[in-house]
C-alpha positions in Angstrom: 34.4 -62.5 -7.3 33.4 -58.7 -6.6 31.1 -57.4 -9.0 30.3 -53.4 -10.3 28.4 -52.6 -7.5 30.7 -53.7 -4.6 33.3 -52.5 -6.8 31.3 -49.0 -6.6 30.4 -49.1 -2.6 34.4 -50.0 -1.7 35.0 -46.4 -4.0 32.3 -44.2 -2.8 33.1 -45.7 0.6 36.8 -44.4 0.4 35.7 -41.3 -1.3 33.8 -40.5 1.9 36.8 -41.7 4.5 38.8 -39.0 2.6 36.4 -35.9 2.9 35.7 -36.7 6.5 39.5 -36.0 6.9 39.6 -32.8 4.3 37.0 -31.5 6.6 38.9 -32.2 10.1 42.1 -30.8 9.1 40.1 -27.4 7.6 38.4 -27.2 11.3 41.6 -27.9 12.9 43.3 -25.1 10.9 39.8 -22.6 10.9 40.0 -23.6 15.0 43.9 -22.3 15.0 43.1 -19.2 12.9 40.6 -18.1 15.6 42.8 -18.3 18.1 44.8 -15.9 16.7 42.6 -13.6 15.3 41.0 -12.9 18.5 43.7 -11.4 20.2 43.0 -7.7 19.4 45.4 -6.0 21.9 47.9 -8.6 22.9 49.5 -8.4 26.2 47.2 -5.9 27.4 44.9 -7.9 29.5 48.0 -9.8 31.2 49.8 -6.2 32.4 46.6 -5.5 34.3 46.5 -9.0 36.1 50.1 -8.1 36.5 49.3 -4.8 38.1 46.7 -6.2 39.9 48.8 -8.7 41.8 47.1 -11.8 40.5 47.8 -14.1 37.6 46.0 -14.1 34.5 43.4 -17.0 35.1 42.9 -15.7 38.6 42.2 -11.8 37.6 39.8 -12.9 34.9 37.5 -14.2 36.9 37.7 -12.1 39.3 37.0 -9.4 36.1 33.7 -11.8 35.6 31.9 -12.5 38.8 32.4 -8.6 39.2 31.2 -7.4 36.6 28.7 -10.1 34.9 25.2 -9.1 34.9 25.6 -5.5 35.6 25.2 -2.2 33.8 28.8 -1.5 32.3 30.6 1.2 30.9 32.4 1.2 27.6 35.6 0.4 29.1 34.2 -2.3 31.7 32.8 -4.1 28.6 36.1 -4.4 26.9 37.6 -5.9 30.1 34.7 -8.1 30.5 35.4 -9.1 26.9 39.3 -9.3 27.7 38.4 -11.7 30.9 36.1 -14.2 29.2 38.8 -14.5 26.3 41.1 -15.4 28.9 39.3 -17.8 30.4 38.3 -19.6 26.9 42.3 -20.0 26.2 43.0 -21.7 29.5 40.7 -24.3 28.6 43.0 -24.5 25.4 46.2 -24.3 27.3 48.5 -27.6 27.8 47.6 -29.5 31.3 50.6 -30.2 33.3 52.0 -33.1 34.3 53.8 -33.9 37.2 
């Protein structure tokens, strides 16, 4: 026979089972809302690698080894910015399968 204080670790222990999974599913969502807000000119980076001739992965770092570590303008920070960005979502992006 179970007495109070099992009774009381088998509640607390399932009261703590179901905040772990309140706080996953907020970090997943928080985790999907960055994603998202981000983006602050959208598309913009892809015409350039478009422009440029390479894809988007490919032109970014490119973008980086160029300009990492050197004195920038206004403009080559936003593309640095831009390029790094790009290279954190294809570590996001769906791996293929063939």
């Amino acid at each position: 026979m179970l007495y109070k204080k099992e009774y009381f670790k088998i509640i607390i222990n399932f009261f703590i089972l179901y905040l772990k999974r309140l706080i996953i599913i907020y970090m997943v969502k928080k985790d999907k809302d960055f994603m998202s807000k981000a983006v602050k000119r959208p598309g913009v980076f892809a015409a350039k690698a478009k422009r440029a001739g390479k894809s988007t992965s490919a032109y970014a770092t490119q973008v980086v080894s160029k300009l990492k570590g050197k004195t920038k303008t206004a403009a080559d920070r936003r593309l640095l910015k831009q390029a790094t960005l790009a290279k954190t979502f294809a570590k996001y992006r769906p791996k293929k399968k063939y």
